[in-house]
N, CA, C and O atoms as a GROMACS GRO file, in nm:
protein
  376
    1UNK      N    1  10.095   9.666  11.427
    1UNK     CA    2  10.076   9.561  11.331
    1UNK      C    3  10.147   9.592  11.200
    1UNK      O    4  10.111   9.534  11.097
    2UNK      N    5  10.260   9.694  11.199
    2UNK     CA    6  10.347   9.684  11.089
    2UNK      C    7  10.420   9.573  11.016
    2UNK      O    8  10.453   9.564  10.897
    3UNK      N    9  10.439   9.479  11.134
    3UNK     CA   10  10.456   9.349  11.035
    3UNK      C   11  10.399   9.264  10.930
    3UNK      O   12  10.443   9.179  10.852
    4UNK      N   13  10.256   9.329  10.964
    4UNK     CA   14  10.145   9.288  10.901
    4UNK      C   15  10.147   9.318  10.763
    4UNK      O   16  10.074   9.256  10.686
    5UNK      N   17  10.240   9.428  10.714
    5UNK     CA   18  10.265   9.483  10.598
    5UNK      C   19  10.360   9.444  10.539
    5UNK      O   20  10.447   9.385  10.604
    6UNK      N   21  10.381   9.472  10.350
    6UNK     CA   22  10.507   9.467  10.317
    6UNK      C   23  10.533   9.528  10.202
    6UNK      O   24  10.434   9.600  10.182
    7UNK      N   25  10.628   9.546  10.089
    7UNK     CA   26  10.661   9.584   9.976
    7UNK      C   27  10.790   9.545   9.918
    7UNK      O   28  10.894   9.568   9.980
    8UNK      N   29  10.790   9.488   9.808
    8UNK     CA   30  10.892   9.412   9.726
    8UNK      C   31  10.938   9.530   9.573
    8UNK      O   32  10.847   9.584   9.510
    9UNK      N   33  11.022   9.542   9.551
    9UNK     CA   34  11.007   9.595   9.398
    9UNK      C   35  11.052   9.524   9.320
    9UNK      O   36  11.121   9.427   9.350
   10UNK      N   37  11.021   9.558   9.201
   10UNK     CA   38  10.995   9.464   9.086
   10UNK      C   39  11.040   9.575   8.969
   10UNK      O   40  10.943   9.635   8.924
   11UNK      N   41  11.134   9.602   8.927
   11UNK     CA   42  11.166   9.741   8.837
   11UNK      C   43  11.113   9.840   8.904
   11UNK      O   44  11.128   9.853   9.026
   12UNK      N   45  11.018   9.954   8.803
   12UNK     CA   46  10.994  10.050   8.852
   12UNK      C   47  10.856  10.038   8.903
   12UNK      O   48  10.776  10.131   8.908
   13UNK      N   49  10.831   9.906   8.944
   13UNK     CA   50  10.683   9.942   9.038
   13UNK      C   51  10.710   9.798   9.140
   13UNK      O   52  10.785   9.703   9.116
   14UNK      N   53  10.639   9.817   9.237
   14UNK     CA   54  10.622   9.788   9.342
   14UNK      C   55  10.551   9.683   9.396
   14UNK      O   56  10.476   9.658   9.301
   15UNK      N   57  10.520   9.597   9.492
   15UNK     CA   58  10.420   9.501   9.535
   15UNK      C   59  10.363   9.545   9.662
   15UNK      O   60  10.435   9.502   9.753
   16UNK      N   61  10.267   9.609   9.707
   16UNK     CA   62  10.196   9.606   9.851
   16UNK      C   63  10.134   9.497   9.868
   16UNK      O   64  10.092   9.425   9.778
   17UNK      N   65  10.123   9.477  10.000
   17UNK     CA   66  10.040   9.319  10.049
   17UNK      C   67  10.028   9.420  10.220
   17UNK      O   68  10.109   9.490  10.280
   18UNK      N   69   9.916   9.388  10.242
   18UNK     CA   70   9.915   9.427  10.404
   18UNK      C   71   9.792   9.356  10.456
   18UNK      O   72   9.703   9.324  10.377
   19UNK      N   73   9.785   9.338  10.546
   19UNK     CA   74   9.640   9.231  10.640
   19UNK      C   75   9.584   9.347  10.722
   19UNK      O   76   9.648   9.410  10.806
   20UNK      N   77   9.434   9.370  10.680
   20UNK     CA   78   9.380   9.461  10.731
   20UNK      C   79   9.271   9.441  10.784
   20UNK      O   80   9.236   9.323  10.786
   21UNK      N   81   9.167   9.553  10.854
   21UNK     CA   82   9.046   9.539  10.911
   21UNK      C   83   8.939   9.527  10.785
   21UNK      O   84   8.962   9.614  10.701
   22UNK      N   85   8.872   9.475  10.765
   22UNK     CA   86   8.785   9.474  10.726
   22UNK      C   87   8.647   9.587  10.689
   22UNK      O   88   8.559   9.582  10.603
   23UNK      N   89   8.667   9.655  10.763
   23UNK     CA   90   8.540   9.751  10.831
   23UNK      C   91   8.406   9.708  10.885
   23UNK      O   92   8.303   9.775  10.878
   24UNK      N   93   8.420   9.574  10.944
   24UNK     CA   94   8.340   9.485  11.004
   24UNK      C   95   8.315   9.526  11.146
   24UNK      O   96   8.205   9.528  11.201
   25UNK      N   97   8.437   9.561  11.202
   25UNK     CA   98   8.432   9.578  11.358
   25UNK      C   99   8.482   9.479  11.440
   25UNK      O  100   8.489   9.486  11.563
   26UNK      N  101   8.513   9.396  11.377
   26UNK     CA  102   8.610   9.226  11.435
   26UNK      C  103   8.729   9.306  11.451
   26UNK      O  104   8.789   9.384  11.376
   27UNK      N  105   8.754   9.246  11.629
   27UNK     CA  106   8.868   9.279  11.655
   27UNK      C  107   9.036   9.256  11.564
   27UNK      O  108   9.133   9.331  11.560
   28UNK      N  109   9.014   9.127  11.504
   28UNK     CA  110   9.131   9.059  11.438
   28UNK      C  111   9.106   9.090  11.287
   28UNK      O  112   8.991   9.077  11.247
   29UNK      N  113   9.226   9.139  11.176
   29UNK     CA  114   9.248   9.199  11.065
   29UNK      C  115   9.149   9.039  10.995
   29UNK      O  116   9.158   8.925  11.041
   30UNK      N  117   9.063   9.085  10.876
   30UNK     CA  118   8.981   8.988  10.806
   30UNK      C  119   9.016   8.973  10.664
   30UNK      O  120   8.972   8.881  10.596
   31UNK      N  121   9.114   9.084  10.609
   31UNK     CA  122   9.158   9.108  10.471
   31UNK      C  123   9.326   9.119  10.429
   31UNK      O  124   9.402   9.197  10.484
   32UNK      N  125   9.359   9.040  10.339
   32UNK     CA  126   9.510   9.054  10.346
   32UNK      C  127   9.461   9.103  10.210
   32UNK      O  128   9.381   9.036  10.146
   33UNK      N  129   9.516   9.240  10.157
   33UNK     CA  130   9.509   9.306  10.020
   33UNK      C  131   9.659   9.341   9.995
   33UNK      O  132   9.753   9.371  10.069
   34UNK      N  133   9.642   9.322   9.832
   34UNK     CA  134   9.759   9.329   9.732
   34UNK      C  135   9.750   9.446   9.580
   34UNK      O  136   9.669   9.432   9.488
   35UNK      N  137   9.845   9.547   9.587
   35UNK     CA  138   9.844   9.628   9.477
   35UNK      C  139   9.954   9.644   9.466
   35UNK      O  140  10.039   9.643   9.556
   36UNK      N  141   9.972   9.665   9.323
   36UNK     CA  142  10.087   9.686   9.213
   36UNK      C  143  10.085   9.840   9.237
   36UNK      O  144   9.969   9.880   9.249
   37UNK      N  145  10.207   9.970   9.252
   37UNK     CA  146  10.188  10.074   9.230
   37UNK      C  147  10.367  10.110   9.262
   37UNK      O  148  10.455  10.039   9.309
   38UNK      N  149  10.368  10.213   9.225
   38UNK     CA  150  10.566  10.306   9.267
   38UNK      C  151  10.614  10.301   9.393
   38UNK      O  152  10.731  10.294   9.428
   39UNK      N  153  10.509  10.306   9.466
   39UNK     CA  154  10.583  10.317   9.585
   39UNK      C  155  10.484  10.282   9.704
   39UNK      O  156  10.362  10.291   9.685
   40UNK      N  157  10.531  10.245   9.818
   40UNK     CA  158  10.412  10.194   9.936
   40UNK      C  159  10.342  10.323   9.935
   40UNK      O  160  10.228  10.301   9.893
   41UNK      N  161  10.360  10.469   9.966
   41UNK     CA  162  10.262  10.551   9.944
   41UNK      C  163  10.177  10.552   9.850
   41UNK      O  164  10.063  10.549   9.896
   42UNK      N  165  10.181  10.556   9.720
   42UNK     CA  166  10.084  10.517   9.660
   42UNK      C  167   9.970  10.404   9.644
   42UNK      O  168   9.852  10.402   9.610
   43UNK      N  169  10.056  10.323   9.681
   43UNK     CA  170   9.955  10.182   9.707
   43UNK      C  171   9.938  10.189   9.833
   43UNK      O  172   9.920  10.070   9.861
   44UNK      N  173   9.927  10.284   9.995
   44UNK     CA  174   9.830  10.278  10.030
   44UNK      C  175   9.740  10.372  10.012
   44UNK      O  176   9.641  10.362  10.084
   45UNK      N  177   9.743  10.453   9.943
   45UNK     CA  178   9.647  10.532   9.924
   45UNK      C  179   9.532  10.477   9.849
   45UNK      O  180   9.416  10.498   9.885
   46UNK      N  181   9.577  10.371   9.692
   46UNK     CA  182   9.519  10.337   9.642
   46UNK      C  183   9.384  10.198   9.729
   46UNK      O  184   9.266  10.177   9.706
   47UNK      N  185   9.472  10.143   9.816
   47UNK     CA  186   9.420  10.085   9.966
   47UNK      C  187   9.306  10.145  10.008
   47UNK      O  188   9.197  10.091   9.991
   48UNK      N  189   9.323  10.280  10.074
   48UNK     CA  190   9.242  10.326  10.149
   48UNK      C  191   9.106  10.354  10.012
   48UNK      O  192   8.990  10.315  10.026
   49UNK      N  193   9.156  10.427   9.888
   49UNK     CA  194   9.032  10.482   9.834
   49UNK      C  195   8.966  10.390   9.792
   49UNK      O  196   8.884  10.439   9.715
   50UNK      N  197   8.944  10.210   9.804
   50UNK     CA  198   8.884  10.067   9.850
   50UNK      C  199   8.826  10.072   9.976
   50UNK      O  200   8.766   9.972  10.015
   51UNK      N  201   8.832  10.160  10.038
   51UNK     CA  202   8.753  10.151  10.190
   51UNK      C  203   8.847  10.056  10.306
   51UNK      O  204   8.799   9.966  10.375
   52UNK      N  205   8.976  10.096  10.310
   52UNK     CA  206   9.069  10.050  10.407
   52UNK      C  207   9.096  10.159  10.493
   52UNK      O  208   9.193  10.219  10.447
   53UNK      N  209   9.058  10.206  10.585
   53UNK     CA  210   9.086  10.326  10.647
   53UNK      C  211   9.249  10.314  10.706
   53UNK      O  212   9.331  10.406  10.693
   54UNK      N  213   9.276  10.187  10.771
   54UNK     CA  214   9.384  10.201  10.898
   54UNK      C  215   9.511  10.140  10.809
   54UNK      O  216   9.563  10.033  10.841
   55UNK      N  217   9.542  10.194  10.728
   55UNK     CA  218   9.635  10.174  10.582
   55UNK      C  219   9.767  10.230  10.701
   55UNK      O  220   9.735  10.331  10.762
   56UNK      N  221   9.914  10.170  10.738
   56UNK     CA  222   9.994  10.202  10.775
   56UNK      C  223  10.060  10.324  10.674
   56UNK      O  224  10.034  10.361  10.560
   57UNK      N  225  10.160  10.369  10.779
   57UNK     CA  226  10.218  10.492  10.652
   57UNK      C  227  10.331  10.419  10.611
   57UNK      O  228  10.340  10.441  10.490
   58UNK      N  229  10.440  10.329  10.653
   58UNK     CA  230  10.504  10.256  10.613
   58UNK      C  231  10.516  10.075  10.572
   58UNK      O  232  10.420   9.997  10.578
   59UNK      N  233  10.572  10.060  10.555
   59UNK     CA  234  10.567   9.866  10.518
   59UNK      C  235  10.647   9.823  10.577
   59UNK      O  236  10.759   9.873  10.584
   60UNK      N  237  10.613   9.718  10.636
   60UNK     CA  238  10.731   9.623  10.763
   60UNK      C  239  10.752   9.509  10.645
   60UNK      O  240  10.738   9.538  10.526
   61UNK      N  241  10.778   9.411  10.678
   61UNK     CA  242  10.853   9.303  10.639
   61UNK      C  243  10.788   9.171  10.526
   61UNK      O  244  10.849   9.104  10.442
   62UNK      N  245  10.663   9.169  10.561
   62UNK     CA  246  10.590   9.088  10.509
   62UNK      C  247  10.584   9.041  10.379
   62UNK      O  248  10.507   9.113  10.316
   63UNK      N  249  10.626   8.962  10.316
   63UNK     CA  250  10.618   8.879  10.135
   63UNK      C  251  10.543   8.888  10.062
   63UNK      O  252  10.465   8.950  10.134
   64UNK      N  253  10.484   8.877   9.958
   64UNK     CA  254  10.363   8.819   9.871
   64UNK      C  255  10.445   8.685   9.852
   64UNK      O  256  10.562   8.649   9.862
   65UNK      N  257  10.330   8.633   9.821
   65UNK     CA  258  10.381   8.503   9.725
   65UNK      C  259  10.422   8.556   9.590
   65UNK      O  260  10.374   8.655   9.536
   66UNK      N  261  10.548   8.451   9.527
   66UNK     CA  262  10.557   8.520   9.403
   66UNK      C  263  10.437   8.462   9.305
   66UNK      O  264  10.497   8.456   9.198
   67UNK      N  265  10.340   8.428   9.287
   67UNK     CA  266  10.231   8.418   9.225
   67UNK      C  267  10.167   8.546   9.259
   67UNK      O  268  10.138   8.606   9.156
   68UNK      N  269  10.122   8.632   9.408
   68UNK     CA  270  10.051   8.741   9.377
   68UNK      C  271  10.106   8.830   9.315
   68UNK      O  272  10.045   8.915   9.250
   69UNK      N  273  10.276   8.821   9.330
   69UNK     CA  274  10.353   8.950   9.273
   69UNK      C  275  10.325   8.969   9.146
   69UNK      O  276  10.332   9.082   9.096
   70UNK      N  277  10.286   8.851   9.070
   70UNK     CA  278  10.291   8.838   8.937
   70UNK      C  279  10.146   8.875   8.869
   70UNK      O  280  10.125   8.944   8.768
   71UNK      N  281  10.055   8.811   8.950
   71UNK     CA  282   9.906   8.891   8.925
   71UNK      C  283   9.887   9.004   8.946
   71UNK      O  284   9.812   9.066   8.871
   72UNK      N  285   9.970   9.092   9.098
   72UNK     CA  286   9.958   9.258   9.072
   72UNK      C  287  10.022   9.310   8.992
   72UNK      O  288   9.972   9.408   8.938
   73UNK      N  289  10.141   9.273   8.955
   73UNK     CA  290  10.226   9.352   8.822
   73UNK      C  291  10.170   9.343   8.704
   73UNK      O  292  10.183   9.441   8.631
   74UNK      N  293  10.114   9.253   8.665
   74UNK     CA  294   9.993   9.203   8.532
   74UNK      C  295   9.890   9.310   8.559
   74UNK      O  296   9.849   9.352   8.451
   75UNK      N  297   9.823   9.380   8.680
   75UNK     CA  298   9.761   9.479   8.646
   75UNK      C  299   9.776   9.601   8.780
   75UNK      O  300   9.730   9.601   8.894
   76UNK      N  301   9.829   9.663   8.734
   76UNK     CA  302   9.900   9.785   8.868
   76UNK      C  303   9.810   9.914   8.880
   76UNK      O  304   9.773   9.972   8.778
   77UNK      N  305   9.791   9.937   8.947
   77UNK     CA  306   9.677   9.982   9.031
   77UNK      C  307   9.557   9.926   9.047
   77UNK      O  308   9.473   9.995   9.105
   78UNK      N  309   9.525   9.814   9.009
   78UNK     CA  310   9.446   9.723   9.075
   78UNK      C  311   9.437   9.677   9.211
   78UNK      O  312   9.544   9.631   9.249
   79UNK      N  313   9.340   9.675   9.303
   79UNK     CA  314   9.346   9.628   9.419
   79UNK      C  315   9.285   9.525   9.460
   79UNK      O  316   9.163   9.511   9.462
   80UNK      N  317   9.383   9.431   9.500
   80UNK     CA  318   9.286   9.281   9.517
   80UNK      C  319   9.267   9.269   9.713
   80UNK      O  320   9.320   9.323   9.810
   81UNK      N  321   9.178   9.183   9.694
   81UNK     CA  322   9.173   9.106   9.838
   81UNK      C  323   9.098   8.999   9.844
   81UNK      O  324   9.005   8.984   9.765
   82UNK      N  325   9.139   8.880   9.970
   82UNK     CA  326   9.076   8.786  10.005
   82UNK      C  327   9.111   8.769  10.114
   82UNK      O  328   9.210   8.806  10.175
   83UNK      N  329   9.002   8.693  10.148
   83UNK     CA  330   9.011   8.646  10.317
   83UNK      C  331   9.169   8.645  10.393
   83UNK      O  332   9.270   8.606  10.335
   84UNK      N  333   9.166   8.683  10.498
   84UNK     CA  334   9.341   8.639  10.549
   84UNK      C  335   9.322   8.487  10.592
   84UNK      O  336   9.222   8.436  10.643
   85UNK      N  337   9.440   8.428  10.557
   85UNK     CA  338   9.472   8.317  10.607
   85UNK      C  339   9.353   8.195  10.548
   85UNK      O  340   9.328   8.094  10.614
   86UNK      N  341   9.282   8.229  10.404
   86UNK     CA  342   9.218   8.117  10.362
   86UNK      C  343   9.283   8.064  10.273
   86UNK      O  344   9.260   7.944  10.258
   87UNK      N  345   9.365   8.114  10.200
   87UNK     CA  346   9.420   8.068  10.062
   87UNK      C  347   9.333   8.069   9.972
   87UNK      O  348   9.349   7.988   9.881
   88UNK      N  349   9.204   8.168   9.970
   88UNK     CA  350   9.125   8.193   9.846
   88UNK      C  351   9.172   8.224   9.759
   88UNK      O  352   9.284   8.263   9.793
   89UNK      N  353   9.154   8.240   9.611
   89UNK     CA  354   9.216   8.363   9.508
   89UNK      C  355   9.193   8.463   9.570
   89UNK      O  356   9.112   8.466   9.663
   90UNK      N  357   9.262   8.565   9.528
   90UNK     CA  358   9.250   8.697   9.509
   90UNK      C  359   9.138   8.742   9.397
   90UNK      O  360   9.114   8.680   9.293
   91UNK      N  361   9.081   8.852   9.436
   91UNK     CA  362   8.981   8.921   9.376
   91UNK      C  363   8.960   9.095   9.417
   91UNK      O  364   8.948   9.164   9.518
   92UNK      N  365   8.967   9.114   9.264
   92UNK     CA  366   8.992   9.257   9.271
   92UNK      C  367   8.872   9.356   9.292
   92UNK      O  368   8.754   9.324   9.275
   93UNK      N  369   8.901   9.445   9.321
   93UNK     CA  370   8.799   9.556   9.414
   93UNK      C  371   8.801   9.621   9.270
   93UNK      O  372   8.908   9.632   9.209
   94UNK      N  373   8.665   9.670   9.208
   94UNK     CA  374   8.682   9.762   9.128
   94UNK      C  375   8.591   9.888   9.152
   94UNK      O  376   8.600   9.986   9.078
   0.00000   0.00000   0.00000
């Protein structure tokens, strides 16, 4: 599910977006999360220490919208998420 992932840069920081498990136990990913950080390693790490365990080690292909790009760069290391595939806002994990 590497496609499921992605990363854009933006100067010297970065956009993660990846669709993940939840920690629900539902077979199908329940969370598409977004962080501002240097590099996909860092933003998944910052991922996982949110309680994302199955954080890929790399980023496949996947976009943000340029509206999330612009809400994670407005605050970088912030980690947001919302439902996959509802078109909720985003809301950040603190």
């Amino acid at each position: 599910m590497s496609g499921m992932t992605g990363f854009v840069r933006s100067g010297s920081l970065g956009v993660a977006i990846a669709v993940l498990d939840d920690g629900s136990g539902a077979c199908d990913p329940n969370d598409e999360v977004l962080v501002a950080a240097p590099n996909w390693t860092a933003a998944a790490r910052l991922m996982r220490e949110r309680g994302y365990r199955r954080v890929h080690t790399s980023a496949g292909r996947m976009k943000p919208s340029p509206d999330a790009v612009a809400l994670a760069l407005g605050t970088p290391g912030v980690v947001y998420r919302r439902k996959w595939a509802t078109g909720e806002e985003w809301q950040p994990l603190l």
